[in-house]
VOROVO-572120 format. One record per residue (C-alpha): x, y, z; residue number from 0. Coordinates in steps of 0.2 Angstrom, whole numbers, plus 5000, padded with zeros to 4 digits. Layout:
BEGIN
<<X; Y; Z>; NUM> ...
% end
This chain:
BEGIN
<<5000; 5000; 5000>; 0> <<5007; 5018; 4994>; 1> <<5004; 5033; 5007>; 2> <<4990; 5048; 5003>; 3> <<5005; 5058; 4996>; 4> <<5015; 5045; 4983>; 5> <<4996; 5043; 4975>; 6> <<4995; 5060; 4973>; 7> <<5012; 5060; 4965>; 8> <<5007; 5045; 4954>; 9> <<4989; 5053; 4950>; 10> <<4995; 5069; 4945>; 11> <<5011; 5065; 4933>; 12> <<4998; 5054; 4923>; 13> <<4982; 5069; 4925>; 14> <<4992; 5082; 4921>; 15> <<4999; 5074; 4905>; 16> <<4979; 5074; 4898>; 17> <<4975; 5089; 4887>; 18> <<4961; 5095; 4879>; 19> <<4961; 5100; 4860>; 20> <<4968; 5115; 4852>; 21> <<4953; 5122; 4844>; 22> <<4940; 5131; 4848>; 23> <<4953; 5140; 4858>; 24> <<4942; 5149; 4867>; 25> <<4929; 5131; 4876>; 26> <<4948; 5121; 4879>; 27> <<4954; 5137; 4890>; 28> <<4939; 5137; 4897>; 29> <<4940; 5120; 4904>; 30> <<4960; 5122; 4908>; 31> <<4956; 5134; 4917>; 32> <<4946; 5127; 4932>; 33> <<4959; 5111; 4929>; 34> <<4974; 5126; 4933>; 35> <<4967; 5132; 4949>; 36> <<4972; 5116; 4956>; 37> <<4966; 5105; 4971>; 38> <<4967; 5091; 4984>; 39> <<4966; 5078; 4971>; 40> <<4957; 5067; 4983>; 41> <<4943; 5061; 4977>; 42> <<4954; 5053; 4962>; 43> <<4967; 5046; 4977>; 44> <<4953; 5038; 4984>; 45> <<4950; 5027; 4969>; 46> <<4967; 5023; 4968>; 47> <<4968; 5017; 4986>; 48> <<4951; 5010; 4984>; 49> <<4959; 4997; 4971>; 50> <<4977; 4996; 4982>; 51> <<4966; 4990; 4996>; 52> <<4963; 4973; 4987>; 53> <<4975; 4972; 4975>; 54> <<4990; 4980; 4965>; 55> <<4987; 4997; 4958>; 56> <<4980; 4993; 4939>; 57> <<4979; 5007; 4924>; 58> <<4960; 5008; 4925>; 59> <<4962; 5014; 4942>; 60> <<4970; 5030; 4936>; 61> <<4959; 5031; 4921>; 62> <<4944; 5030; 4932>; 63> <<4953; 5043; 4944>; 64> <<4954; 5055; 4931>; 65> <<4937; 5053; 4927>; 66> <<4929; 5056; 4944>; 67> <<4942; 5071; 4944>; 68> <<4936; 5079; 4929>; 69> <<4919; 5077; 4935>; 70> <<4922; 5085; 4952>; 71> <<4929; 5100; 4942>; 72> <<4914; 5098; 4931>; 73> <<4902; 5100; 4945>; 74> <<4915; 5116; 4952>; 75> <<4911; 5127; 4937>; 76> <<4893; 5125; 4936>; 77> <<4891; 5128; 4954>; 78> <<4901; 5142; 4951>; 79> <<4888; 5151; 4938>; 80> <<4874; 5145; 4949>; 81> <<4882; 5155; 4964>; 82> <<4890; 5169; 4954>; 83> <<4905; 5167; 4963>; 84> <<4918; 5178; 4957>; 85> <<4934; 5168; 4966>; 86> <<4938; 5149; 4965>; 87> <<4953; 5143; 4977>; 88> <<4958; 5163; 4974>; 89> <<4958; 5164; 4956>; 90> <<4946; 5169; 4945>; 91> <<4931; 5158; 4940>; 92> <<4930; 5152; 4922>; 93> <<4912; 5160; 4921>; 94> <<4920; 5178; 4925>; 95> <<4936; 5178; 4913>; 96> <<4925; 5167; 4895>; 97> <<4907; 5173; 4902>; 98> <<4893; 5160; 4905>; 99> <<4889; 5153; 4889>; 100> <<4908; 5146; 4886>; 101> <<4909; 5141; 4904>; 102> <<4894; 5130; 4901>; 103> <<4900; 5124; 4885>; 104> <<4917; 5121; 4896>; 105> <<4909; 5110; 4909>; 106> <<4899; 5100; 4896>; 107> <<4914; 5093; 4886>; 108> <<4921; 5090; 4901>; 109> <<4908; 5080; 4906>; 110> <<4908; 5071; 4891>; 111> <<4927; 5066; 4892>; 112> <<4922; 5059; 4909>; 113> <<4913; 5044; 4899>; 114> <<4928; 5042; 4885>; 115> <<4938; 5039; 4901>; 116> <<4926; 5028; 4908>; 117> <<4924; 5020; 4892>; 118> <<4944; 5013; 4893>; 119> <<4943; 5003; 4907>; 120> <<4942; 4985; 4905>; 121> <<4924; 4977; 4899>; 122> <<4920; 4963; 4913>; 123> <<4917; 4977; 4924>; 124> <<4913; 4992; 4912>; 125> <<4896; 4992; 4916>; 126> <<4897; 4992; 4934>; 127> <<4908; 5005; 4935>; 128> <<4900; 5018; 4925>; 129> <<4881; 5011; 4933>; 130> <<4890; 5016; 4952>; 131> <<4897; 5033; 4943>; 132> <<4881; 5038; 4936>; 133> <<4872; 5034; 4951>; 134> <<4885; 5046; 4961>; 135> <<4884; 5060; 4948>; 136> <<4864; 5061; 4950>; 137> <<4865; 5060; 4966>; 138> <<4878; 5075; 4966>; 139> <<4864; 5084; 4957>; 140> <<4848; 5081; 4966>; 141> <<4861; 5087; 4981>; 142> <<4864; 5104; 4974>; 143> <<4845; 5105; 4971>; 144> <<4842; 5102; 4988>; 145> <<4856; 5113; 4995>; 146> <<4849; 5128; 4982>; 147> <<4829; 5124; 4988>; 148> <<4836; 5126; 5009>; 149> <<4845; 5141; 5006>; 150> <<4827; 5149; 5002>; 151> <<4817; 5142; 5017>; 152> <<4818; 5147; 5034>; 153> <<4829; 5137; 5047>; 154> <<4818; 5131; 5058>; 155> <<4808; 5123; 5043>; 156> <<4826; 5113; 5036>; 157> <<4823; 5099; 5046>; 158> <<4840; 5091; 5052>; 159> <<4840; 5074; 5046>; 160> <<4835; 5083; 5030>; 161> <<4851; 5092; 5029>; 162> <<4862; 5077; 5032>; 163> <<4854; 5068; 5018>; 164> <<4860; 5086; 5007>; 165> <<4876; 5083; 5013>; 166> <<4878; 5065; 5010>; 167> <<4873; 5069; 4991>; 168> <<4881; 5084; 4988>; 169> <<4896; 5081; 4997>; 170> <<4901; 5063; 5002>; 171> <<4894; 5052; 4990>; 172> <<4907; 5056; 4976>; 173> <<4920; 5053; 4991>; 174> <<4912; 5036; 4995>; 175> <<4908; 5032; 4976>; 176> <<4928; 5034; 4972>; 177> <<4933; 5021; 4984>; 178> <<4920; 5008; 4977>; 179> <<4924; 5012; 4959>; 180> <<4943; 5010; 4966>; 181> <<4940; 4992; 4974>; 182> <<4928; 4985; 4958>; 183> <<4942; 4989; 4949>; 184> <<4954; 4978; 4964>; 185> <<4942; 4963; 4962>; 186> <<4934; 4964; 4978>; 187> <<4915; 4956; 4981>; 188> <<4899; 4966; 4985>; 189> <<4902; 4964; 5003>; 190> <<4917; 4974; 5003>; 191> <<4911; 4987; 4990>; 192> <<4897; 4993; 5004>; 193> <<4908; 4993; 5018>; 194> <<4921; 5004; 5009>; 195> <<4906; 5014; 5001>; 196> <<4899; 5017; 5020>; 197> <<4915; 5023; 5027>; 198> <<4919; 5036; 5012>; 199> <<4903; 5042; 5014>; 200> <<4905; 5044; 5032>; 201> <<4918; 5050; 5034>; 202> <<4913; 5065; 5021>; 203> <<4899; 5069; 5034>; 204> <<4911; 5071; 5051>; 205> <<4921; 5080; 5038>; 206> <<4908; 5093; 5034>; 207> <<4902; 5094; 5052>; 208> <<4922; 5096; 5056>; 209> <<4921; 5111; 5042>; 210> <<4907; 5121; 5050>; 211> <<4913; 5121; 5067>; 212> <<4931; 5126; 5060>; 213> <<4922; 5140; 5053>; 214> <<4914; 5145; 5068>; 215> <<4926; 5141; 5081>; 216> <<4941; 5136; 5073>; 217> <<4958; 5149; 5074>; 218> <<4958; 5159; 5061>; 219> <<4977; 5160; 5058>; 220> <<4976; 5143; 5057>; 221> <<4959; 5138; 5047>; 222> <<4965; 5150; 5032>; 223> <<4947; 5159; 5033>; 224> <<4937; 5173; 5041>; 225> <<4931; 5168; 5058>; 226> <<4910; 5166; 5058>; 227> <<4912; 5167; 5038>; 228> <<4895; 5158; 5035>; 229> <<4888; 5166; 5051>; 230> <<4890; 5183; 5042>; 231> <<4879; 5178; 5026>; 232> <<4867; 5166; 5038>; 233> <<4874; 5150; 5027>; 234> <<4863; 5136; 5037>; 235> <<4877; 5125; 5043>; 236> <<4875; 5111; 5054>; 237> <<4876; 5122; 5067>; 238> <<4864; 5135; 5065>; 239> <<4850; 5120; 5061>; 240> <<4853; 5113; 5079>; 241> <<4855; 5128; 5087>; 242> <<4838; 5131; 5081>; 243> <<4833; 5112; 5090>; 244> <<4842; 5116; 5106>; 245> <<4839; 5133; 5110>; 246> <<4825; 5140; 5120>; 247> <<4812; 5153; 5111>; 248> <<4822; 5168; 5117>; 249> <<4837; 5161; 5110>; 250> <<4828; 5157; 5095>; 251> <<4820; 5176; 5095>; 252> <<4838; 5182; 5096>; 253> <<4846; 5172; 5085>; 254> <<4833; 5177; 5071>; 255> <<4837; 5194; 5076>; 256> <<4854; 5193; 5074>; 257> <<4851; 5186; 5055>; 258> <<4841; 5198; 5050>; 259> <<4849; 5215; 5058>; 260> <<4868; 5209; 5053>; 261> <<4874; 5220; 5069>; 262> <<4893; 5222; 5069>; 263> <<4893; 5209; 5081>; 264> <<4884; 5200; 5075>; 265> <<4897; 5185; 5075>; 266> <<4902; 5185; 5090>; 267> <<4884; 5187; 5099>; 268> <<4881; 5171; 5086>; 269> <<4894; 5162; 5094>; 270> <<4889; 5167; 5112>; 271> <<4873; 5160; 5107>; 272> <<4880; 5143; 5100>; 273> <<4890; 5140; 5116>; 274> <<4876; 5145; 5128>; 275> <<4867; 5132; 5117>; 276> <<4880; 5120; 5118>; 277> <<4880; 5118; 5099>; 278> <<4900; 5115; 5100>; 279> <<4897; 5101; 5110>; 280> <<4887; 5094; 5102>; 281> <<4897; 5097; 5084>; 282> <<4913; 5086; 5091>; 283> <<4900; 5074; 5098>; 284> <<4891; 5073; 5080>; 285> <<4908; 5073; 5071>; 286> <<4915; 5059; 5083>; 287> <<4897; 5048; 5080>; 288> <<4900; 5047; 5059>; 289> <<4917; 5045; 5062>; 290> <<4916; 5030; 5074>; 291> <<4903; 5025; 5059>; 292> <<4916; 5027; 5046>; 293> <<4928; 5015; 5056>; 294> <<4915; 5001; 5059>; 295> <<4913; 4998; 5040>; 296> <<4929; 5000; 5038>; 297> <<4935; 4986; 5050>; 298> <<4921; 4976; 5042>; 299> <<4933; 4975; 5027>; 300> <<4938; 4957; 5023>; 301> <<4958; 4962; 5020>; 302> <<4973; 4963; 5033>; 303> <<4973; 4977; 5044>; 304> <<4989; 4985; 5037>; 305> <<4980; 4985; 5020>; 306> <<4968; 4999; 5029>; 307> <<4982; 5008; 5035>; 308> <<4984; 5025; 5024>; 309> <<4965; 5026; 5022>; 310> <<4965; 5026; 5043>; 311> <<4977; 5038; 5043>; 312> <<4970; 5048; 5030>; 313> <<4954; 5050; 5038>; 314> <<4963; 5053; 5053>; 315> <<4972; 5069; 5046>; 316> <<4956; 5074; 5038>; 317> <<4945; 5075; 5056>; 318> <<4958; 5081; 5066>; 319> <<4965; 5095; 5057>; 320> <<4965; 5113; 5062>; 321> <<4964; 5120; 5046>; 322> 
% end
């Protein structure tokens, strides 16, 4: 088994060889551009440790890899439109330097390399691996629809269950979907395809509740971000939907006040109210529920413990980090 770091290395000498067309100019450097801004890389790593956790790292897996990357990327510039954000990872979004129509154009023939990729891999298990891609990438989509329909309703009607079922779609399944497609391609059985599905998608979730509550309490210097950055523009976070369930009616009024006046303390009276609330407790008990859920699927893996290794360790770096 390689580390987290060398299947990056591996991942990215044979990704950043692929190149789109010459011409038109203009729809190729639409799509090099979000490929340029860079990334993680780990959805694709995933895949390739799905398949070194059964067996020997094969071609498909990295052809599969660049797949689910391309598609993530895909999914980044369309979100991007939807949201007009101006700045991706600090650079400029592809929809503000070619305009919408080419960053459309862009993201659809990207999409459609994702299937000439998919397309190459061996054919015993062609069909299953682009049946478990399909059923991610819709999932991704009825995700964002969900994610877009919350951000109009009020936060005491987003139910939480509601919201962790969001996040499973938008978020984890594409994680947990890249170490399936990564141990089809190793040869392993159903069995072991579920278990490694369950703890991807998992570990997505403590990773997102881990994300908010960086966001909120986490040290700025350290976290990279402004502190109470989705407390200033009332993103409905883990935390805001159970503060809403744990705090009393005049916490509730004040809370509403707070999200509607924008005081200029607003973030700190936010956080006040989270702690008074308990809501940070609860966060690092939520976080440490999906977590210890993630490691029970992954335990139910039928291979030697020191196969599971990296993937431990990089879930481990990935709930505990600081920033």
């Amino acid at each position: 088994m390689q580390s987290f770091q060398d299947l990056i290395a591996q991942f990215s000498q044979h990704f950043n060889q692929q190149q789109f067309p010459a011409q038109p100019r203009k729809l190729y450097d639409a799509a090099s551009h979000i490929l340029g801004i860079g990334g993680k890389r780990i959805r694709p790593v995933l895949c390739l440790m799905g398949n070194e956790l059964f067996d020997t790292l094969r071609p498909d897996a990295l052809e599969v890899g660049s797949a689910i990357e391309l598609f993530h990327n895909f999914t980044l510039l369309h979100d991007d439109i939807m949201d007009k954000a101006p700045l991706r990872r600090g650079k400029p979004t592809v929809h503000t330097v070619y305009g919408d129509s080419a960053a459309i154009l862009a993201g659809d023939v990207m999409l459609i390399n994702v299937y000439e990729r998919l397309n190459k891999v061996q054919a015993h298990y062609k069909q299953k691996i682009i049946s478990v891609f399909n059923k991610a990438a819709i999932e991704v989509c009825e995700g964002q629809q969900l994610d877009m329909d919350f951000e109009t309703m009020d936060p005491e009607a987003v139910q939480y269950d509601d919201y962790v079922n969001m996040i499973g779609l938008k978020t984890s399944v594409l994680l947990a979907a890249s170490l399936q497609l990564g141990a089809i391609i190793g040869g392993a059985g159903e069995g072991n395809q579920q278990h490694l599905y369950n703890f991807g998608k998992n570990v997505g979730i403590a990773f997102q509740i881990q994300d908010d509550y960086l966001d909120a309490f986490g040290d700025p210097e350290k976290f990279g971000k402004q502190q109470g950055g989705d407390i200033l523009v009332n993103k409905k976070t883990f935390l805001l939907l159970k503060a809403f369930e744990l705090c009393n009616a005049a916490q509730k009024a004040e809370l509403i006040r707070l999200m509607e006046a924008s005081p200029a303390n607003k973030v700190e009276r936010v956080l006040e109210l989270f702690r008074a609330c308990k809501v940070d407790e609860w966060a690092e008990k939520e976080k440490e529920r999906f977590t210890r859920l993630a490691f029970q699927s992954l335990d139910h893996i039928a291979v030697l413990s020191s196969r599971k290794a990296p993937l431990m360790d990089l879930a481990n770096y990935l709930l505990n980090r600081q920033q």
